[in-house]
N, C-alpha and C positions, 0 to 999 in steps of 0.2 A: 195168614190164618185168622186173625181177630179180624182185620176190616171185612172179611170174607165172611164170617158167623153177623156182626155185625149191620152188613147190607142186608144178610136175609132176612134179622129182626126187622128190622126197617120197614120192608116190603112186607112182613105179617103184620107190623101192629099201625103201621100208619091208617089202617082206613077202620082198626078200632079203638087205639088211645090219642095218635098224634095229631090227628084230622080236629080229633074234636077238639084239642088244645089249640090246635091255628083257628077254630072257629070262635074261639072264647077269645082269643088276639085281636081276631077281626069285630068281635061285639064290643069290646075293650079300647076301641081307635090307638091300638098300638101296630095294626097292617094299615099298607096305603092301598085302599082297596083302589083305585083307579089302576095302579101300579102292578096290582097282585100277580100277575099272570108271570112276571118274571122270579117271584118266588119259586115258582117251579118247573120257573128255566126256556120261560116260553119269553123271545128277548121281542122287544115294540120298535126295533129301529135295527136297521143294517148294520153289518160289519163293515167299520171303516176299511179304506185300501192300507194294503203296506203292511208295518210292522206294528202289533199290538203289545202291550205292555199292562197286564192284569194285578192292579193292586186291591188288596183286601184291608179291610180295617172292620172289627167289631162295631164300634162306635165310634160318637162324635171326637176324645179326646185321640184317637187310635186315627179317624180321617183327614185330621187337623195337621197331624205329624206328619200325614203325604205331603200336604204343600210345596215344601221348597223344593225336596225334591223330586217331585214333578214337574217342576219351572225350571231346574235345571237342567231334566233330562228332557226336555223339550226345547229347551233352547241348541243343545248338544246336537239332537236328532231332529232337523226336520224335518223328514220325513214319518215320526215314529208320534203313533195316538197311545191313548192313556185310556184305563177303563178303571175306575174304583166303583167298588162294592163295599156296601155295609147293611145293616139289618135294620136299622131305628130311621124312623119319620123324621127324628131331630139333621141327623146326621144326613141325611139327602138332602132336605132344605137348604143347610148349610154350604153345603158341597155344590149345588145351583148356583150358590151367589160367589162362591169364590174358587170352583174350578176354572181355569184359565183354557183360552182356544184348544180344539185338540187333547181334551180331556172331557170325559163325561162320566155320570153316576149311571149307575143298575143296582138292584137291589141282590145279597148274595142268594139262590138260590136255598131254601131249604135242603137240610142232609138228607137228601131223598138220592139212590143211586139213577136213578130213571130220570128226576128235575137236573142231578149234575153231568149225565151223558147230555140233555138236549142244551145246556149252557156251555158243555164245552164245544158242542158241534158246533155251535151257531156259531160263538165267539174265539175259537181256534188261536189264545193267545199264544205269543210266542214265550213271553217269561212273567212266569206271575209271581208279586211279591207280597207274604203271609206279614201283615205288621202285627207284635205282640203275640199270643201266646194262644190263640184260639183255633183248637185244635179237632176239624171235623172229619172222622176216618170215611167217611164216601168221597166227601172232595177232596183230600188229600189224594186218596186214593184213586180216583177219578183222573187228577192232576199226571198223578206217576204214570198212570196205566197208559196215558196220550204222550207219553216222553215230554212233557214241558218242565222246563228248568225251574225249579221251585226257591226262592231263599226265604227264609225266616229274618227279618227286619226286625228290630229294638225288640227281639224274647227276651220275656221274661217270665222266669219262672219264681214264685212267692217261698216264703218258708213253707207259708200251709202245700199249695199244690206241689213242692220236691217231696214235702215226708209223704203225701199220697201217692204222688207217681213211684215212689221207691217200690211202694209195694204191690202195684203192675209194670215192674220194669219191663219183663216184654211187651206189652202192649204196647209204650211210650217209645221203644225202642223202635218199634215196628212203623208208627206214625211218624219219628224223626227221618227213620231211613228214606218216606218220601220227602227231603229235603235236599238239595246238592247245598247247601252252605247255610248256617244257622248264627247270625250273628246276635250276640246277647247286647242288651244294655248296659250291662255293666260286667266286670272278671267275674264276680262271683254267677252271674245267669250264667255266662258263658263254660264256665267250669261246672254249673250243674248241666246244663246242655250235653255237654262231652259225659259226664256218669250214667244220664239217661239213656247214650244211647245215641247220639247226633254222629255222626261221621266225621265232619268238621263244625267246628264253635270255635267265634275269637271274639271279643270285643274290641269295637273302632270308636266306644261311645254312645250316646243317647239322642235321638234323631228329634226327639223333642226339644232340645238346646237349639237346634237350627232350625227352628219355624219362621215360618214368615211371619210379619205382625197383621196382625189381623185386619181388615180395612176400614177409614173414614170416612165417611161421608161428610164432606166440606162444607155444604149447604147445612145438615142437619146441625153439626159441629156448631157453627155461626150460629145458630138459629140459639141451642141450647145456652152458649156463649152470654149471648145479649137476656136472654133469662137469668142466667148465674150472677151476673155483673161480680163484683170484687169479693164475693161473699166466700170465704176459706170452705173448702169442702174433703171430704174423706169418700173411701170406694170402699164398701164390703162388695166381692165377687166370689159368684159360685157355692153359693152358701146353703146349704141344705136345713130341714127344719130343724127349729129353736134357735137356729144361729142368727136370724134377723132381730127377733124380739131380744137376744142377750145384746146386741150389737147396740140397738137401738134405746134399747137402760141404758147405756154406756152415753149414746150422744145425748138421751137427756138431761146426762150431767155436765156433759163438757157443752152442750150451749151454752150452759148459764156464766160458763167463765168466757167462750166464747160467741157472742151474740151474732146470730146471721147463719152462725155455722148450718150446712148442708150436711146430707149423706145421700148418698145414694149405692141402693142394693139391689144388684143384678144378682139373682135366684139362678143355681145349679139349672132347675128345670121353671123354666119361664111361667107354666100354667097355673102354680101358687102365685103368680103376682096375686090375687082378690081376695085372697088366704092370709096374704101377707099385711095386705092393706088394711083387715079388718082386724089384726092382732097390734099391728101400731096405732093402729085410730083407738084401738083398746085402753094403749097405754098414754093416751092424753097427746100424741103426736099427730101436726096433720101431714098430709101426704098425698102426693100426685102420682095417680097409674099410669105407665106411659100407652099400653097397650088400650087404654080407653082415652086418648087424647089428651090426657091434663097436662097442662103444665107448670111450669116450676115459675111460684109468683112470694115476694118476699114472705111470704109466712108459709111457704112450705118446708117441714122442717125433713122430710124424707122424701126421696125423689124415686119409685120404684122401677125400675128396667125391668121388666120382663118380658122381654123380645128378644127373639134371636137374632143373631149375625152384625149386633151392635154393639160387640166387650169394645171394639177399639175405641170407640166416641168416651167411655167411661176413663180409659185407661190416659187417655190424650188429655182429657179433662181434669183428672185426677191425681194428683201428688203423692199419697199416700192411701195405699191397697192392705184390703186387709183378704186373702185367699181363705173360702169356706171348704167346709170339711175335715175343718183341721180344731174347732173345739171342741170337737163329736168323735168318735172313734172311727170314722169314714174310713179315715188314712190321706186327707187332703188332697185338693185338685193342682191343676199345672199351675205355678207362679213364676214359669219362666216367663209366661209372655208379658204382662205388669214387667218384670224386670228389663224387656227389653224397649219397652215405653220410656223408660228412666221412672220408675215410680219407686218410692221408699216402700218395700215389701216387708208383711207383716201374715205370719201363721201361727197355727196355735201347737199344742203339744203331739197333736194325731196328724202323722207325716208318714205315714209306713209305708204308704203306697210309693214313695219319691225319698226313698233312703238312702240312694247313691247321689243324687241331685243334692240332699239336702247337703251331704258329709261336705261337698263338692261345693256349693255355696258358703257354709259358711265353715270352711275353709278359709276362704276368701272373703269373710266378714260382707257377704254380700244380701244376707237375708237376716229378718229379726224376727226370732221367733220367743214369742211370749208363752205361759204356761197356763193362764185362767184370765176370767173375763176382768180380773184386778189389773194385771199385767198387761193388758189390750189398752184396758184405758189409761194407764199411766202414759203406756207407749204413743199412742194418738196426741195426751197432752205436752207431750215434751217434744213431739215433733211441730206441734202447731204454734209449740212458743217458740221456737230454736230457729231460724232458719237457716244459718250455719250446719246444724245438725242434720236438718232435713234435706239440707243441697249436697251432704257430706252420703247420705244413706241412698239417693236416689243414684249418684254415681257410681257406687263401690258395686250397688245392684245392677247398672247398664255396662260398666264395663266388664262385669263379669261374665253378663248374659251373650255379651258382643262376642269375647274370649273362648266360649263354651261351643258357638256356630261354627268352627272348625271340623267337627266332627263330621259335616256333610262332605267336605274330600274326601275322606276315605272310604265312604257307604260307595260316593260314584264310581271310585275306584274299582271297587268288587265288582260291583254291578256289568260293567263295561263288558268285562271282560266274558258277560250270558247273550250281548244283544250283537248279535251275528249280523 
């Protein structure tokens, strides 16, 4: 009933409200206009032979999560390709450099019923898997109406969006029903799954515990190495704005106790690197952009990343991370992967987004989360004095993150049992 009212809106207002909002997208360099034609399901490359296997992900931290288990279900099946889809420029980039053979990116078709009829003809997956919570009624409904086996991967549903959904239960109910298996991130997603409306919901876990770690590049690695020489350094990553300039007050106070000291800040979104640079140069620091060549020479006292598909050269290099999004009311980004590096992990009081990760961590005394930028910088000083303290924090955080990678058994497990 609703997907059905739904498509027809779609088809009336696409060529007077939504056309003109993908054109404001495209003036905006947020479409990959070379790419575009697959937004609306017109695919630029053949159907591999055999058995196809359709994973979706919103974004970059939602296409990260595929990884491993991509690499496992292709080691399982050789015969069997992989197709991920997502919507942002960032997230395909990324997905280039570290999908493995036998897996490739498309971008996901807009909720157009016309764009998702010519994406499923073309690409006739055999099981497509929905990561996280992003729920479009054409291609759900697109998905159902071609009998392909649908499961819902690490759902999650928020406080805010259950008291909304509550009050279009049937809608939500009507959109789960195209699901054959809805696995939550955590009991509590999984038990609002099941009140919505899901058929089946269980939790097996958080599929982000079991990422791969991201890759290094060995040459650059060395390169940066022989730059740094013995000089003590600290990582802010994924830090959105104000979080660099608080960060950066902080190490202009801990140089002076520690001389040489580094930092280096990898930006959420890489394009404020110049943004970034001109508000520490502000505050009497100098500083190397990496995306303009500079590099790191004894008086650079901030080292700027803003490039993608390089957290791991940070994280490898780095002993002590400090995860952004977490002194701002964001609700903070992943700190599993830093933890699986072995780096002493450091967030701030806005965690809401990663509230079953977090309980789950530090449980297990495996994260340290301070409350204000006092707090941050005490914590940075007492790990750069201590190194007892610091070799005690960077383990309790890898063997935790090691302990938590279990959970991809059991996703394989369900899964097996769709790919015929």
């Amino acid at each position: 009933m609703f997907t059905g009212i739904y498509n027809t809106l779609v088809y009336a207002l696409y060529p007077l409200v939504i056309k003109g909002y993908i054109n404001k997208r495209k003036k905006n360099g947020k479409e990959d206009l070379p790419r575009f034609n697959e937004r609306i399901g017109i695919a630029q490359k053949d159907r591999p032979q055999g058995k196809l296997i359709w994973m979706h992900g919103a974004s970059v931290g939602e296409s990260l999560s595929m990884l491993p288990l991509i690499t496992r279900l292709l080691e399982n099946y050789p015969e069997l390709n992989i197709m991920v889809t997502s919507g942002t420029i960032t997230s395909a980039e990324l997905m280039a450099k570290r999908l493995p053979t036998r897996a490739f990116h498309q971008y996901v078709p807009i909720d157009h019923p016309q764009f998702v009829r010519r994406f499923i003809k073309h690409w006739q997956p055999d099981l497509a898997l929905w990561f996280e919570s992003e729920l479009w009624p054409a291609m759900l409904s697109g998905i159902k109406k071609n009998n392909i086996p649908l499961i819902l991967v690490n759902g999650r549903i928020s406080d805010k969006s259950f008291k909304t959904w509550q009050h279009f239960r049937p809608v939500c109910k009507e959109l789960l029903a195209c699901f054959s298996l809805c696995l939550g991130q955590s009991e509590e997603d999984a038990r609002r799954l099941k009140v919505l409306g899901a058929k089946e919901a269980l939790c097996l876990g958080n599929i982000k515990y079991a990422g791969i770690n991201p890759p290094v590049d060995r040459e650059k690695l060395a390169e940066l190495q022989k730059q740094i020489g013995e000089r003590k350094l600290w990582c802010i990553c994924s830090t959105h704005d104000n979080e660099e300039v608080r960060a950066a007050q902080i190490h202009k106070k801990l140089k002076e106790e520690f001389p040489g000291l580094l930092m280096i800040a990898a930006p959420r979104h890489p394009h404020r690197g110049p943004e970034i640079q001109k508000a520490l140069n502000d505050l009497g620091l100098k500083t190397a952009l990496r995306s303009a060549g500079e590099k790191i020479t004894p008086q650079t006292d901030v080292y700027i990343a803003d490039t993608i598909g390089e957290v791991g050269l940070w994280y490898t290099l780095c002993p002590i991370t400090f995860i952004g999004g977490s002194l701002i009311p964001h609700g903070g980004q992943n700190f599993m992967e830093p933890s699986r590096f072995r780096n002493a992990v450091i967030v701030g009081p806005h965690m809401h987004n990663f509230t079953d990760a977090m309980n789950r961590a530090q449980k297990a005394d495996a994260i340290i989360q301070i409350q204000d930028d006092s707090g941050l910088e005490k914590t940075i000083r007492n790990l750069l004095k201590d190194k007892e303290l610091l070799e005690n924090r960077r383990s309790r955080a890898y063997d935790w993150a090691q302990g938590e990678a279990k959970v991809l058994d059991g996703i394989l497990g369900k899964i097996k049992g769709y790919i015929k």
